[in-house]
N, C-alpha and C positions, 0 to 999 in steps of 0.2 A: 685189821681187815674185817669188815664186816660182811658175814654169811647169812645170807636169807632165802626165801621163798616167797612168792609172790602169785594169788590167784588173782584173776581179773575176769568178773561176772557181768554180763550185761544182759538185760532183755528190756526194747522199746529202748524208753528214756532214759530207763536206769541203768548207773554203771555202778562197779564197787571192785574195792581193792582190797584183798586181806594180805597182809603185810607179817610172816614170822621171822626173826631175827634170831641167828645161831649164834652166841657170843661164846669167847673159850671161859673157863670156870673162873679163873683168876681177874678177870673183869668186875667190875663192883656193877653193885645190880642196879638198876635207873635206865632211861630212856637211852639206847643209843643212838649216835652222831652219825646219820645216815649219810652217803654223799648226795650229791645231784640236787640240792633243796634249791627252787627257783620261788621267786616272787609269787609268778604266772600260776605257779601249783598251790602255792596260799591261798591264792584267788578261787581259783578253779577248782580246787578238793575242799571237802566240809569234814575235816576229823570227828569222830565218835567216840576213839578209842584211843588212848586212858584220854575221861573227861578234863579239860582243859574249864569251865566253867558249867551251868549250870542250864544251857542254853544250847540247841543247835539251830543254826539259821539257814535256810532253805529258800529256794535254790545258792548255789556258788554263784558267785557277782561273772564268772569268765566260763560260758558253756562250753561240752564239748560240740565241738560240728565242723563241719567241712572248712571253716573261712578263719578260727581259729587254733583251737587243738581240739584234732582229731582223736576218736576210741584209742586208735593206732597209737599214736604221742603215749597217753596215758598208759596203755598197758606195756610199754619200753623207758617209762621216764626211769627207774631205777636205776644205774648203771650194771648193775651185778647179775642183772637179766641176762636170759639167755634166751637169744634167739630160735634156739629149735628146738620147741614145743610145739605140741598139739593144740592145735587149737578149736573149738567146736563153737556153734551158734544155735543160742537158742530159738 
């Protein structure tokens, strides 16, 4: 089972996700196998963190907005989220 935490920052245009991962010790260390990985989120999110290449390309090819995935979408795509948090706007 994977245990995490999850903030989700936005102001304006910009959104951002920081993602920590509580693994038990006995686990070898490397990327974990999060659930919930969609296509749509490859699209739509631009990883930063651990560098994957040499390059980040901007904007994501799949916005977020009203007609296809909403702020909303994004800060619940995790499964492990919990729905009752506080939530503020900047």
């Amino acid at each position: 089972m994977v245990r995490g935490h999850v903030a989700t920052i936005s102001a304006g245009a910009f959104a951002t996700q920081v993602l920590i991962v509580r693994r038990p010790p006995e686990e070898p260390i490397g990327e974990p196998d999060l659930p919930g990985g969609s296509a749509v989120w490859e699209r739509a999110t631009v990883r930063i963190w651990p560098p994957r290449g040499r390059w980040v390309s901007l904007p994501p090819q799949v916005p977020l907005d009203d007609q296809n995935l909403t702020l909303e979408d994004f800060n619940l795509r995790w499964p492990f989220q919990s729905t009752r948090r506080k939530q503020s706007r900047l």
